[in-house]
N, C-alpha and C positions, 0 to 999 in steps of 0.2 A: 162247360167251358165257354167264354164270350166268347164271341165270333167277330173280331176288332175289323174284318175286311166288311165287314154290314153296317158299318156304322159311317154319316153323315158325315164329310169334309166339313170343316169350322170355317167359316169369313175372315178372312185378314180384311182388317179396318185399312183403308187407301191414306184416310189420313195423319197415324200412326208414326210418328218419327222418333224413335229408339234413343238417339246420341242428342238430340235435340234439349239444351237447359233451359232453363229459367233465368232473365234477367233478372238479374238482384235490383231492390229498388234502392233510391236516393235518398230518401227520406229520414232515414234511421243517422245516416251520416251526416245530413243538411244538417240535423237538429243538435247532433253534437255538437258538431264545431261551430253552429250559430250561438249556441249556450254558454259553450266556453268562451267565444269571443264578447258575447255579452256579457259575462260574469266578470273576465276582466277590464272590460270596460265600465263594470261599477266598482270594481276594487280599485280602481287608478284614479276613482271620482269620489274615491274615500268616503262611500255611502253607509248608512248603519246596512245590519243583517239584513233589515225588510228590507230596503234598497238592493243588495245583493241577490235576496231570491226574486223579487219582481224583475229583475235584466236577467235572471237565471231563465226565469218562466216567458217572460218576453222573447230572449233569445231560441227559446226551445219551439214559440209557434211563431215568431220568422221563420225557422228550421224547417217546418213542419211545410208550411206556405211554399218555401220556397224548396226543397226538394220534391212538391207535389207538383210544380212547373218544373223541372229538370225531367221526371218523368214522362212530362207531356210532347216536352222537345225532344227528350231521345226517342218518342214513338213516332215521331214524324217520319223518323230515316228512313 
């Protein structure tokens, strides 16, 4: 039969915070709505298709750029 009073107390880690989340990052969302906003900005410019995915692809590394600064400013807090 084990003998569970013989055995070794385990360490609680100090810096361990249970309820504590994750911020979600900005990035995913920057690049959306930079995209979208770009893509309609080559549709109202009555561009061919390539014209459409180049402000597609434009808009998306704005996006990417600038939620990577959103990130940086919300870490300051």
């Amino acid at each position: 039969m084990p003998q569970s009073k013989n055995r070794k107390a385990h360490k609680h880690h100090a810096d361990f915070v249970p309820h504590k989340k994750e911020r979600k990052s900005a990035v995913s969302i920057a690049m959306i709505v930079c995209t979208i906003l770009a893509f309609g900005i080559a549709r109202f410019a009555e561009l061919s298709v390539i014209g459409l995915v180049c402000g597609a692809i434009a808009g998306a590394v704005i996006g990417y750029f600038g939620g990577k600064e959103m990130d940086k400013a919300f870490d300051k807090n």
